[in-house]
C-alpha positions as CSV (number, residue, x, y, z in Angstrom):
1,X,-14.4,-23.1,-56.2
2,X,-11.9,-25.1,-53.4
3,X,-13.2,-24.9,-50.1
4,X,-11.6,-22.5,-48.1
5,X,-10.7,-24.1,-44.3
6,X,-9.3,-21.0,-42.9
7,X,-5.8,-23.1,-42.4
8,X,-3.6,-20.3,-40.9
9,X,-5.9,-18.6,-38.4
10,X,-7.2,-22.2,-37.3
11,X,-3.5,-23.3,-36.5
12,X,-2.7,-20.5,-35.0
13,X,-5.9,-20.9,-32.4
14,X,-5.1,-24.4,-31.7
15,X,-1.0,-23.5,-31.3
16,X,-2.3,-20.8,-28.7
17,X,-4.3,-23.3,-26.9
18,X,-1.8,-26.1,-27.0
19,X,0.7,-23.8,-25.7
20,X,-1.4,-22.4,-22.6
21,X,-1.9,-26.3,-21.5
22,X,2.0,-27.0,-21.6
23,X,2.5,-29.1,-18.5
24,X,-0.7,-31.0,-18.0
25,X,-0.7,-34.6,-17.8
26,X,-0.9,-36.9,-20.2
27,X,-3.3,-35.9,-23.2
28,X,-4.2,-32.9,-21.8
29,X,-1.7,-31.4,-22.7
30,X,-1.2,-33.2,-26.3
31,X,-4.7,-33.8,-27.4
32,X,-6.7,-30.4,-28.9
33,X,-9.9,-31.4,-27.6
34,X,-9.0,-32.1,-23.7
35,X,-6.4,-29.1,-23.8
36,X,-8.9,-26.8,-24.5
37,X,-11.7,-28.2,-21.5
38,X,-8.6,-27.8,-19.5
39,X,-7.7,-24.4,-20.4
40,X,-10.5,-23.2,-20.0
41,X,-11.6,-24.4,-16.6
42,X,-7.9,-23.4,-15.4
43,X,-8.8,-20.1,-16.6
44,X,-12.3,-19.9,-14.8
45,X,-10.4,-20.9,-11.6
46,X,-7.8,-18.5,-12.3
47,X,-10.7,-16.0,-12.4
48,X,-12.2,-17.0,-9.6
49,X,-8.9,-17.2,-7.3
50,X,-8.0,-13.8,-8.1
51,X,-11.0,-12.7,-6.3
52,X,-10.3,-15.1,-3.3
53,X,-7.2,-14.3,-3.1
54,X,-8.4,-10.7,-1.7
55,X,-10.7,-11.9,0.8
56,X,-8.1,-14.4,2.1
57,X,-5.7,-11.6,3.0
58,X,-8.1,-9.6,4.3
59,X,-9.1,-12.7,6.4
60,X,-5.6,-12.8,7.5
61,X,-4.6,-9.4,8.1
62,X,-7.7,-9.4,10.8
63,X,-6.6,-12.6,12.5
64,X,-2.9,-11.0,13.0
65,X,-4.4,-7.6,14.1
66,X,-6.5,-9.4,16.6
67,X,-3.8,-11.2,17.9
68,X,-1.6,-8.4,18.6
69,X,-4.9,-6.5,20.1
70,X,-5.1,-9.3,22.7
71,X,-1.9,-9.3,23.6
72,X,-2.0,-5.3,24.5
73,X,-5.4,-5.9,26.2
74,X,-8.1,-4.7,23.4
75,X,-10.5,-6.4,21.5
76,X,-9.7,-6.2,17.5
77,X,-13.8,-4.4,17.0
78,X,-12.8,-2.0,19.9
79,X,-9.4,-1.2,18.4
80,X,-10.4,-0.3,14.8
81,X,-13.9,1.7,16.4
82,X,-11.2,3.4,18.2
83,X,-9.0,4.2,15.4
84,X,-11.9,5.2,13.1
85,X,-12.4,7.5,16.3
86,X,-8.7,9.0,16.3
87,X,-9.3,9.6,12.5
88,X,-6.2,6.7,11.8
89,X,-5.8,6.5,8.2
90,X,-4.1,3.1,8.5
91,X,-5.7,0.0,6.3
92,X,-5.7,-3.4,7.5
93,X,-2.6,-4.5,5.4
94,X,-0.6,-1.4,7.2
95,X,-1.8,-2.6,10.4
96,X,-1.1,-6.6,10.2
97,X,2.6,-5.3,9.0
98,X,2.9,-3.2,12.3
99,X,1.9,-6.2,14.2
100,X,4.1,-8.7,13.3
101,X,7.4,-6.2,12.4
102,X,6.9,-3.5,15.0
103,X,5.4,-4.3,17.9
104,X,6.5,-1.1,19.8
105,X,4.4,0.8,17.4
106,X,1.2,-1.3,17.5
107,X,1.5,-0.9,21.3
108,X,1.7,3.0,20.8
109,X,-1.6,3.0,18.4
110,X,-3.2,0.8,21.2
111,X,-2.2,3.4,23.9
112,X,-3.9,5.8,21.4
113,X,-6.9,4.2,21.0
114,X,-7.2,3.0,25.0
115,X,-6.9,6.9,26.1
116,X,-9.2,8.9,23.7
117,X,-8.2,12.3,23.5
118,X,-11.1,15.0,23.5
């Protein structure tokens, strides 16, 4: 009986990972062996970056909304307390977009937050 070497399905694994490494250097992106280390530690930091991703907008959506909170006078943790207070349903991307397009608007929140109503 011939040895069977699973030809097709083989070919077709190493064509996928050959493909997914096009533009790396050198034999990294011709040899099957370093493609596939490569591909794979791309795709971890993929995986991983996708998560950072979230936490650097966050990061930066604060820093904006604090900025504009110093410029009206208010401290960013006393701004958001006092929106949480108002019952504000705006997230932090809503606000760092009101910030830096409309200041006029973030100064009318801030007047909201700086006299509570009762």
């Amino acid at each position: 009986m011939p040895r069977a070497t699973n030809n097709p399905a083989s070919r077709r694994r190493r064509k996928k990972v050959l493909k997914s490494a096009k533009g790396f250097f050198q034999g990294r992106r011709k040899l099957y062996r370093q493609a596939k280390e490569t591909v794979i530690r791309g795709l971890a930091f993929a995986f991983r970056d996708r998560k950072a991703r979230k936490r650097e907008f966050r990061n930066l959506w604060t820093i904006r909304i604090n900025a504009a909170c110093r410029e009206n006078g208010i401290s960013y943790s006393r701004f958001i307390s006092g929106l949480k207070k108002e019952k504000v349903a705006l997230d932090r991307k809503a606000l760092a977009e009101l910030a830096v397009r409309d200041s006029k608007a973030f100064t009318k929140l801030v007047e909201l937050v700086k006299t509570p109503s009762k």
